[in-house]
Backbone as CSV, one residue per row, in Angstrom:
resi,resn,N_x,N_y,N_z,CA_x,CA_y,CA_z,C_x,C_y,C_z
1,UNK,0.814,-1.192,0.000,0.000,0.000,0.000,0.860,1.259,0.000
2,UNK,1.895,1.458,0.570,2.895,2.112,0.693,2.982,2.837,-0.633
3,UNK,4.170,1.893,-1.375,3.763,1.845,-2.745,3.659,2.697,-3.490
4,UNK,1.705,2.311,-3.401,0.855,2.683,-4.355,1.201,4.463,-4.082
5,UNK,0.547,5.044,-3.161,0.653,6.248,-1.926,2.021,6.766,-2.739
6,UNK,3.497,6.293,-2.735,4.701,7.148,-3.123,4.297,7.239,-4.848
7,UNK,3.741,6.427,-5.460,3.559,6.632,-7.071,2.675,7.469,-7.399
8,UNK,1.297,7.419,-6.168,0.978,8.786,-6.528,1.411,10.215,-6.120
9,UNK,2.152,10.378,-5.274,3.153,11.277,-4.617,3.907,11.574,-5.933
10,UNK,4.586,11.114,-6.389,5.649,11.318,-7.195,4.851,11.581,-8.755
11,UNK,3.522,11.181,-9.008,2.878,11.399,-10.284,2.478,12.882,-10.041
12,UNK,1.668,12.971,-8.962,1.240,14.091,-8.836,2.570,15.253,-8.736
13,UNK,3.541,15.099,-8.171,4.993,15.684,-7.688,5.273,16.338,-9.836
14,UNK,5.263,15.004,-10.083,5.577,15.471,-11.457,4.957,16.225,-12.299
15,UNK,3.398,16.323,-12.131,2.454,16.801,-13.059,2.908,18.632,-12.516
16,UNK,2.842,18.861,-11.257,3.120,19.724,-10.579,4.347,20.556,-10.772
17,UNK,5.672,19.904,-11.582,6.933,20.636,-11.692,6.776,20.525,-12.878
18,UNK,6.203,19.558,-13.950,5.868,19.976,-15.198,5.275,21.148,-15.923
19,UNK,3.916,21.269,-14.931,3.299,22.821,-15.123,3.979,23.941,-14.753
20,UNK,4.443,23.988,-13.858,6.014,24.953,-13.358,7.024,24.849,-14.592
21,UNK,7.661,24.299,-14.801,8.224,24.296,-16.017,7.776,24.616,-16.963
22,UNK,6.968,24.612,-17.468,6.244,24.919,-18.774,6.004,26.265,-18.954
23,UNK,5.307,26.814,-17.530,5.071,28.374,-17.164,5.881,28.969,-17.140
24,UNK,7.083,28.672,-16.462,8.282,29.263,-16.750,9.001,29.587,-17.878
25,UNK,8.626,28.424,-18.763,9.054,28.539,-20.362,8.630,29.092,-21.026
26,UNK,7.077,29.596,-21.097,6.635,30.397,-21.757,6.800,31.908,-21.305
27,UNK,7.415,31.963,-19.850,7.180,33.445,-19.430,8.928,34.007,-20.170
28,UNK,9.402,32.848,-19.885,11.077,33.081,-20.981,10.601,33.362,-22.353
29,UNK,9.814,32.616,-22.861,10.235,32.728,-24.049,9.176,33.971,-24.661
30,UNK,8.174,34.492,-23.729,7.621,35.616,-23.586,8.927,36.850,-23.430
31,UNK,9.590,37.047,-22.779,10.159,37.971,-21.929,11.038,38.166,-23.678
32,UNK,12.398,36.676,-24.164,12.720,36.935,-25.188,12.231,37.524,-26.445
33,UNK,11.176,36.888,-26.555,10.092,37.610,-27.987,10.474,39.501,-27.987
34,UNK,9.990,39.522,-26.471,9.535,41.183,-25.697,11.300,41.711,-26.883
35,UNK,12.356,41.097,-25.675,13.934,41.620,-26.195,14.172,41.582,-27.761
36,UNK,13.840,40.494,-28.822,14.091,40.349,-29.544,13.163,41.622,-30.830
37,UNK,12.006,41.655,-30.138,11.584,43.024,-30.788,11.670,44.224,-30.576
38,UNK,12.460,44.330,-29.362,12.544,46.117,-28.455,14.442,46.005,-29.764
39,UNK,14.870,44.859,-30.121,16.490,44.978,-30.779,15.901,45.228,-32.138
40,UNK,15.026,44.372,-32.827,14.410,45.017,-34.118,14.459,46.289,-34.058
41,UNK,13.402,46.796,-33.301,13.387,48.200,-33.620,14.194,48.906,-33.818
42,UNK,15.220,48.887,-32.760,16.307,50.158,-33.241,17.094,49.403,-33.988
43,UNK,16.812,48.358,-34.451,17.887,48.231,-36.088,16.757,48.873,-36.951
44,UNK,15.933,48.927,-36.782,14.716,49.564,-38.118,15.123,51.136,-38.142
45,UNK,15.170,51.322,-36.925,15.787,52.602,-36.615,16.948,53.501,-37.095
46,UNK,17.806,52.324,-36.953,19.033,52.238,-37.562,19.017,52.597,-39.153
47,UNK,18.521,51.763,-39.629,18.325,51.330,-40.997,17.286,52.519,-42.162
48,UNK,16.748,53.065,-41.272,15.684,54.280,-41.727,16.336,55.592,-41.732
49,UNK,17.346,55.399,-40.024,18.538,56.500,-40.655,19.646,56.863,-41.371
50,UNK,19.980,55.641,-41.579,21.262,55.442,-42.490,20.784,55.779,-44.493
51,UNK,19.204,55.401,-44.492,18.801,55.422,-45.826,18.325,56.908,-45.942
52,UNK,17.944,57.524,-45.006,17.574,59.188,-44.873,19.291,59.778,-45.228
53,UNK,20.200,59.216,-44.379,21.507,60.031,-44.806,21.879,59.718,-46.202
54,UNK,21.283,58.581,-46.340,22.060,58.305,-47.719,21.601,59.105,-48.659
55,UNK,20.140,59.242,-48.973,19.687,60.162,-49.487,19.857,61.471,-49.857
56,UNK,20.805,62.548,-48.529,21.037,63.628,-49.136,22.382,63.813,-49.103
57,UNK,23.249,62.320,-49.857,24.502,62.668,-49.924,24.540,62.422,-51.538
58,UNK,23.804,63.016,-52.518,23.998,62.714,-53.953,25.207,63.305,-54.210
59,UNK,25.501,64.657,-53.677,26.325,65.341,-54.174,27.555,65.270,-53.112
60,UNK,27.621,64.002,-52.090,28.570,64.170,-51.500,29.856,63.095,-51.935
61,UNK,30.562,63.235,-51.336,31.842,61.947,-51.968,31.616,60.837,-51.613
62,UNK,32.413,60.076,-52.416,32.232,58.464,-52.808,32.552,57.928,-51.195
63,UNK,33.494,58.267,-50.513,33.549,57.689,-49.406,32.795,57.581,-48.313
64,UNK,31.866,58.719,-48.505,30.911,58.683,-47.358,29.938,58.160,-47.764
65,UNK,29.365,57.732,-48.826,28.241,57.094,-50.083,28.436,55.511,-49.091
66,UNK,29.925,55.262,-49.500,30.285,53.568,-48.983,30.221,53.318,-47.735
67,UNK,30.578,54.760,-47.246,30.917,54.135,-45.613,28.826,54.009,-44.674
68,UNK,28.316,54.882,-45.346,26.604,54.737,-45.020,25.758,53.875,-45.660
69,UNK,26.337,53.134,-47.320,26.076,52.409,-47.607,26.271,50.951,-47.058
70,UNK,27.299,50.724,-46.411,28.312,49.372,-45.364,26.760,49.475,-44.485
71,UNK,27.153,50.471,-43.410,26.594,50.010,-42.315,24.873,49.941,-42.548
72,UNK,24.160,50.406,-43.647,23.329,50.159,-43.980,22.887,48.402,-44.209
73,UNK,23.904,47.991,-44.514,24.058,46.683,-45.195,24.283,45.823,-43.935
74,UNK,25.115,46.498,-43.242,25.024,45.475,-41.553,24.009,45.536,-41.030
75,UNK,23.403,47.072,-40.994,22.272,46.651,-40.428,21.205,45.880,-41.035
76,UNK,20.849,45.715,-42.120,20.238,44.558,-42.624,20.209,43.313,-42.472
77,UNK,21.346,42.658,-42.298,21.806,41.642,-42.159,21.261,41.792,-40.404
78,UNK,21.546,42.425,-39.888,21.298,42.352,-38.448,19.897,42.160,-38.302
79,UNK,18.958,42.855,-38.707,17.352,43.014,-39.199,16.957,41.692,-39.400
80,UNK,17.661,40.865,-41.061,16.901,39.660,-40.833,17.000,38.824,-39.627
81,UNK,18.233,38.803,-39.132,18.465,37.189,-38.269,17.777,37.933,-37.403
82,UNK,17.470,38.931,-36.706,16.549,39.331,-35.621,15.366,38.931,-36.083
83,UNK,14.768,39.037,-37.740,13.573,39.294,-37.916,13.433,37.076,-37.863
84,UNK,14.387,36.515,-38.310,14.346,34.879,-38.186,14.260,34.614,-36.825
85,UNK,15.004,35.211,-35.886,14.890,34.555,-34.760,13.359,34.793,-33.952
86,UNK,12.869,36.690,-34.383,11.352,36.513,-33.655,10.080,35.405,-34.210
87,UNK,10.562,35.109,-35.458,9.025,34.613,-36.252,9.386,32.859,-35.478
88,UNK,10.677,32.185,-35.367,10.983,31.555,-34.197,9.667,31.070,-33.481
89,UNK,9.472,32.411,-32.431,8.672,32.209,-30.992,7.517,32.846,-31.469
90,UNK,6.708,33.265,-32.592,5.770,33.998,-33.043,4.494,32.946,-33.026
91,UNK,3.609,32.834,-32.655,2.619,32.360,-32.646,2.212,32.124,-34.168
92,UNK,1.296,31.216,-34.637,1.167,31.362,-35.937,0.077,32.443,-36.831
93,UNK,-0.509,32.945,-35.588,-1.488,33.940,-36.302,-0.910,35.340,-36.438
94,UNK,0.105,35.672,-35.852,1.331,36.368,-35.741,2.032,36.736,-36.804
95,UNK,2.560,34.968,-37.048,3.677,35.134,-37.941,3.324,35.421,-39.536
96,UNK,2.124,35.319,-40.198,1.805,35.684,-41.311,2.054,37.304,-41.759
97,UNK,1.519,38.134,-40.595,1.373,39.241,-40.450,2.957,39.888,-40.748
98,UNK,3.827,39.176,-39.390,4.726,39.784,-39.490,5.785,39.755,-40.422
99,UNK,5.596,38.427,-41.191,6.209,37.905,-42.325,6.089,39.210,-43.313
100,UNK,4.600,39.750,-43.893,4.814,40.337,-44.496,5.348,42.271,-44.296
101,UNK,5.291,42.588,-43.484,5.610,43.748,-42.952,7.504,44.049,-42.998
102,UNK,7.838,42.444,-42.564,9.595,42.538,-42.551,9.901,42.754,-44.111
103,UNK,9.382,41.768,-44.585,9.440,42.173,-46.666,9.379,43.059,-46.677
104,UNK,8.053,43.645,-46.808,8.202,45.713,-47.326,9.641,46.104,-46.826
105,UNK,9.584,46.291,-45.288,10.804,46.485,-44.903,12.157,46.574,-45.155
106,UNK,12.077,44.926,-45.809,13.733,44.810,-45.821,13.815,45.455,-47.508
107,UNK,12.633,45.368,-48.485,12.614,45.458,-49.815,13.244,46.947,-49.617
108,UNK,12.082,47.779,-49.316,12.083,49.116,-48.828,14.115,49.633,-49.362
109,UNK,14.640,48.661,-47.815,15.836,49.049,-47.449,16.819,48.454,-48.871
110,UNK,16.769,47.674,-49.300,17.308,47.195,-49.723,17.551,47.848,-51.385
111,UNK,16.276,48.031,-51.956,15.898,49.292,-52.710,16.759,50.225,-52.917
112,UNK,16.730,51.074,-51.676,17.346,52.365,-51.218,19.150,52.138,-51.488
113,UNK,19.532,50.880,-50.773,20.456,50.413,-50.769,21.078,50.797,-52.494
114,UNK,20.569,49.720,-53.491,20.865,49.232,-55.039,20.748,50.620,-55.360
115,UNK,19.594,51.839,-55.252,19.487,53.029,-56.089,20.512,53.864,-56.053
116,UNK,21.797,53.854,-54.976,22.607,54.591,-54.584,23.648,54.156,-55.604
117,UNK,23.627,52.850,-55.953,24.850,51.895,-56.663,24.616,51.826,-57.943
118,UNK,23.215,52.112,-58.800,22.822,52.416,-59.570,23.221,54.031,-60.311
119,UNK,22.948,54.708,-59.165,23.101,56.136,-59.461,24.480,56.578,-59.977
């Protein structure tokens, strides 16, 4: 009888640190989502100012063209793997949405980017 009494001790014990665990995991992987989009932003940030400077340097020299064009380009690169790692933990009714918003986005930037290299 004993036993029986510790197996349910220990079932119930488990169901009990399972739900604890789980809650915990989602409040992590809540909290990350939170970080991983407060870092988007100011790369969007980033990336919106670097294409505004780029913009009124038509008439400025080639070196400053490259050197705002570069970090334009890092920050992109920085943008997607942020924008891969949130869609990650994105719920799926979420991730459609946000799927398409990062496109405009990155097109947007990327655009801006080629018209300078074009020009």
């Amino acid at each position: 009888m004993r036993l029986y009494y510790e197996r349910v001790n220990l079932a119930a014990c488990y169901r009990h640190l399972t739900g604890v665990t789980c809650i915990k995991m989602a409040n992590e992987s809540a909290d990350m989502l939170q970080n991983l989009k407060r870092r988007r932003t100011r790369e969007r940030t980033n990336a919106t100012r670097f294409s505004t400077m780029l913009e009124g340097f038509e008439d400025s020299s080639l070196d400053d063209i490259e050197h705002y064009r570069g970090r334009l380009q890092e920050t992109l690169a920085r943008l997607i793997s942020l924008d891969d790692a949130i869609h990650d933990l994105l719920p799926d009714k979420e991730y459609e949405e946000d799927i398409k918003t990062c496109e405009e986005y990155i097109d947007k930037t990327k655009r801006e980017s080629r018209r300078l290299v074009d020009a």
